[in-house]
C-alpha positions in Angstrom: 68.1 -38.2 44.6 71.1 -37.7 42.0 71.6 -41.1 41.4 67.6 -41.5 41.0 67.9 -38.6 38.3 71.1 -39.8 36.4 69.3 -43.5 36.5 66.1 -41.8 35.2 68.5 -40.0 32.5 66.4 -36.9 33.5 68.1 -33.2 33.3 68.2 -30.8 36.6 65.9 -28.6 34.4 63.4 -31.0 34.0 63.5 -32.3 37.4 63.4 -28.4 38.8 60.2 -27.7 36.7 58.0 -30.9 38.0 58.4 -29.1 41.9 58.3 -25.7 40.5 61.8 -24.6 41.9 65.3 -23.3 40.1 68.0 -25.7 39.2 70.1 -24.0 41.7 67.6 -25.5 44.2 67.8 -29.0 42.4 71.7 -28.7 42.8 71.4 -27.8 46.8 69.0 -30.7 47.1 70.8 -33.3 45.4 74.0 -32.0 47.4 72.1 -32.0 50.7 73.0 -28.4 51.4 69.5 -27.7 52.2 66.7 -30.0 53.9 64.3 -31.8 50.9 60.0 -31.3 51.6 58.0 -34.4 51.5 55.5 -33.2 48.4 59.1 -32.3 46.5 60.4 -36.1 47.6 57.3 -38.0 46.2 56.9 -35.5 43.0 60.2 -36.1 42.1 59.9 -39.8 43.0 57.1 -40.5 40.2 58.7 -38.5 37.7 61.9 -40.6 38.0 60.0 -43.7 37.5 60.3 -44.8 41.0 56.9 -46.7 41.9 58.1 -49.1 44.7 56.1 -47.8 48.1 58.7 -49.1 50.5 61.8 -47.2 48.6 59.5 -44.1 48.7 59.0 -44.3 52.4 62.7 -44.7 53.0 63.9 -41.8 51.3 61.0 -39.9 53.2 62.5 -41.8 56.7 65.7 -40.1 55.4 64.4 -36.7 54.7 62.2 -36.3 58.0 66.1 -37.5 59.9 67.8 -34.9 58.4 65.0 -31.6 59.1 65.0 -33.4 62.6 68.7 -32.9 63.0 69.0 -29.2 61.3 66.4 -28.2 63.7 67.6 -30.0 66.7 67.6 -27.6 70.2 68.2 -29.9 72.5 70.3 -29.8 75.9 73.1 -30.3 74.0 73.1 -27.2 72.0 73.8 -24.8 75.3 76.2 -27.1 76.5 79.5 -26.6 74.2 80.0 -26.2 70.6 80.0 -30.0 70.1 80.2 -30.0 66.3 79.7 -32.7 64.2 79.1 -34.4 67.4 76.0 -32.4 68.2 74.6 -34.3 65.1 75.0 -37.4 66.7 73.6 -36.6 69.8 70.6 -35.1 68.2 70.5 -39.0 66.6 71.0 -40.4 70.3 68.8 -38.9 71.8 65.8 -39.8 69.6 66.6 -43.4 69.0 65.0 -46.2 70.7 68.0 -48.6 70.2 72.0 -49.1 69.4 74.4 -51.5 68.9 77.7 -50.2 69.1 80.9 -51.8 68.1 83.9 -50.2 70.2 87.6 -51.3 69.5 89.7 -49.1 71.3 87.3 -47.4 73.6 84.5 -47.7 76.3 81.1 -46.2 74.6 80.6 -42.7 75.5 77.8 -43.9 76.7 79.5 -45.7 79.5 82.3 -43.2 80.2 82.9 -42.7 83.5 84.1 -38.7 84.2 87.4 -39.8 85.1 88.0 -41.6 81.8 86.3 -39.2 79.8 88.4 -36.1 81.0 91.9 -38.3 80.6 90.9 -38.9 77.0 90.3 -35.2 76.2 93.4 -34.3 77.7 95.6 -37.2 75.6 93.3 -36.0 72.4 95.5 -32.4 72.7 93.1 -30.2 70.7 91.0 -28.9 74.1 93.4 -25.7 75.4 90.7 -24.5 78.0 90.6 -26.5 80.8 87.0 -25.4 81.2 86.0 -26.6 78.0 87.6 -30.0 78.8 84.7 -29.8 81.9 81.8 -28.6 79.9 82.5 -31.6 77.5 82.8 -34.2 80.4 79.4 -33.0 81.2 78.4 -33.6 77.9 79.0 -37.0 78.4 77.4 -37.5 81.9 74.1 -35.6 80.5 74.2 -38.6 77.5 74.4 -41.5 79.6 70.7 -40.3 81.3 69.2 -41.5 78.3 70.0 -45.1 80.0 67.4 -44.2 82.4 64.1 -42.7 82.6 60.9 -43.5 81.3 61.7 -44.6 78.0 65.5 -46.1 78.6 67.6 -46.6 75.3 68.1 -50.0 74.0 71.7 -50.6 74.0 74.0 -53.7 72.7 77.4 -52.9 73.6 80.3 -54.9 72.0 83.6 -53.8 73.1 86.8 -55.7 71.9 89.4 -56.7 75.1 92.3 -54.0 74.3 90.0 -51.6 75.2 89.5 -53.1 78.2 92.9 -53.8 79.1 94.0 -50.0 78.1 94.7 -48.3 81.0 93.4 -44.8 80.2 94.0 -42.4 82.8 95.8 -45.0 84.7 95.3 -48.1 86.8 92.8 -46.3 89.6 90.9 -44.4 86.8 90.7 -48.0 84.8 89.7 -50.0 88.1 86.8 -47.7 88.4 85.8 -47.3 85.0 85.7 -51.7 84.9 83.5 -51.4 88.2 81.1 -49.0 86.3 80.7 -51.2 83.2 79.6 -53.8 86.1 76.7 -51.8 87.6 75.7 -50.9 84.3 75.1 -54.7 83.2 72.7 -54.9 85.4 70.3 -52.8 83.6 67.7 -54.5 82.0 68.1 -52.1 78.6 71.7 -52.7 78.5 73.3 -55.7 77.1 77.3 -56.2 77.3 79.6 -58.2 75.2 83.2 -58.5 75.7 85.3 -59.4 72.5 88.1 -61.8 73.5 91.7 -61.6 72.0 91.0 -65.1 71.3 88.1 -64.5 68.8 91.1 -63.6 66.4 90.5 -62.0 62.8 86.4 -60.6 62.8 83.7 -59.0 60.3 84.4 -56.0 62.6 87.8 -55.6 62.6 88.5 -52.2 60.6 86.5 -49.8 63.3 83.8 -49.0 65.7 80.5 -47.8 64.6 77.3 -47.2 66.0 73.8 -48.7 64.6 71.1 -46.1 65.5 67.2 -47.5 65.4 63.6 -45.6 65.7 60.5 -46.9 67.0 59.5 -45.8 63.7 58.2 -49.2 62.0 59.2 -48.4 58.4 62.5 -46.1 60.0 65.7 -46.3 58.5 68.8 -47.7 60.8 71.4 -45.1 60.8 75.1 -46.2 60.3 77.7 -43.4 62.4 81.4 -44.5 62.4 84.4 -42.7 63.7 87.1 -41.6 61.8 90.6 -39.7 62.7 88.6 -36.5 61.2 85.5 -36.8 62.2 82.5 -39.1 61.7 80.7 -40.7 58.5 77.1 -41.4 58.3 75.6 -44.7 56.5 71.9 -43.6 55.4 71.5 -46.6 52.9 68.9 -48.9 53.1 71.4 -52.0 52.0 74.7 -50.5 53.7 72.8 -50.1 56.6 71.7 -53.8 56.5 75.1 -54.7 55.9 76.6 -53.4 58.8 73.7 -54.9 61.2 74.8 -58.1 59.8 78.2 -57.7 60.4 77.5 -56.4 64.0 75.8 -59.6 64.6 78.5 -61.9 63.7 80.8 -60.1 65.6 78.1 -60.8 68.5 77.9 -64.5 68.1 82.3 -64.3 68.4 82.0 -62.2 71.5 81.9 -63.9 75.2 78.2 -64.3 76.5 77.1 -61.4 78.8 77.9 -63.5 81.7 81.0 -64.6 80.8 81.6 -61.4 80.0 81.2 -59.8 83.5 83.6 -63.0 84.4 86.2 -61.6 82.6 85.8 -57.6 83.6 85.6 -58.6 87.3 88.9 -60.6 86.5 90.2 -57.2 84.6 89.4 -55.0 87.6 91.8 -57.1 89.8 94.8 -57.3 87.4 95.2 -53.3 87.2 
């Protein structure tokens, strides 16, 4: 909404008195320190000249994402003080599909306990071995969103290092490969494998998730990892930027079946 306003060439004054608020509230809104009201969105909307219908609906899509996740009391809430990832899973857990890019790492997703627990150990930060478990079950209570009455849509690319990294050592690996196998065989989940030999790809400077609604007019929402944290995409052309991206990364990667080729050859090399 700042951008809209500075494009407009409209004062947080004015903009404060077309919704009846205080410019302090104009500031919070356009900072997104507090959640913005549909009537507030399209008021402000026509009175900075914007009069496409589809634009509106997307920054309403955005709007109705963001009181969804400040509200969010899901499982995950009692679980462990998840953070930023808490946010995520709030995402995750209402989304009917993603495609996730992984580089370095099996999807979360996909984790088996094993793996899960050996990369919260190598992370360092976790000093309560309990908290290490309550996390791990973190994980496990995600992946039941691959099954169930309505069974997430996921398109999982994963780049060959990843595969070949022996996290939590060569029994731990062997049985984190023979998981990826069963999982293949669900109907909702489709597997890529990205070969060293694909080379230099649009991917190629992280992993990133691609979170879709069965919402028709829904945003996509764009999560990528950082070594802080995570950043959120919640652009309508940024968004459509990394989908295209993700999909030329796809046509690179081996063909689900030639992909299982190659992570039942994995699983007797470690």
């Amino acid at each position: 909404m700042l951008r809209l306003r500075d494009a407009a060439g409209k004062t947080q004054r004015q903009a404060a008195d077309v919704i009846s608020a205080t410019n302090s509230k104009i500031v919070k809104m356009e900072q997104g320190w507090v959640p913005m009201r549909d009537p507030d969105i399209r008021a402000l909307c026509e009175f900075y000249g914007m009069s496409d219908p589809q634009s509106v609906l997307r920054l309403l899509d955005l709007a109705r994402l963001d009181r969804e996740r400040r509200k969010a009391k899901g499982w995950w809430r009692n679980s462990i003080d998840t953070g930023a990832t808490a946010e995520y899973i709030a995402m995750e857990d209402g989304a009917a599909r993603i495609r996730n890019w992984q580089s370095s790492l099996v999807p979360g997703l996909f984790q088996i306990p094993e793996y899960t627990r050996a990369l919260a150990v190598a992370e360092g930060s976790w000093e309560d071995p309990d908290e290490i478990e309550r996390w791990v079950g973190v994980k496990q209570k995600r992946q039941e969103r691959l099954l169930g009455e309505r069974p997430l849509q996921l398109h999982a690319v994963i780049w060959e290092a990843a595969l070949r990294q022996q996290v939590g050592g060569p029994d731990v690996m062997r049985a984190q490969l023979e998981h990826l196998l069963e999982l293949e065989k669900l109907s909702n989940v489709r597997l890529q494998v990205l070969p060293f030999r694909a080379g230099a790809h649009p991917c190629i400077t992280g992993p990133f998730s691609i979170i879709s609604f069965t919402e028709g007019n829904a945003l996509d929402v764009v999560q990528s990892d950082t070594i802080r944290g995570m950043a959120w995409v919640e652009n309508d052309v940024e968004s459509k930027t990394y989908g295209v991206l993700f999909d030329r990364t796809s046509r690179l990667g081996l063909a689900p079946r030639d992909s299982i080729i190659l992570i039942h050859n994995l699983c007797k090399e470690v």
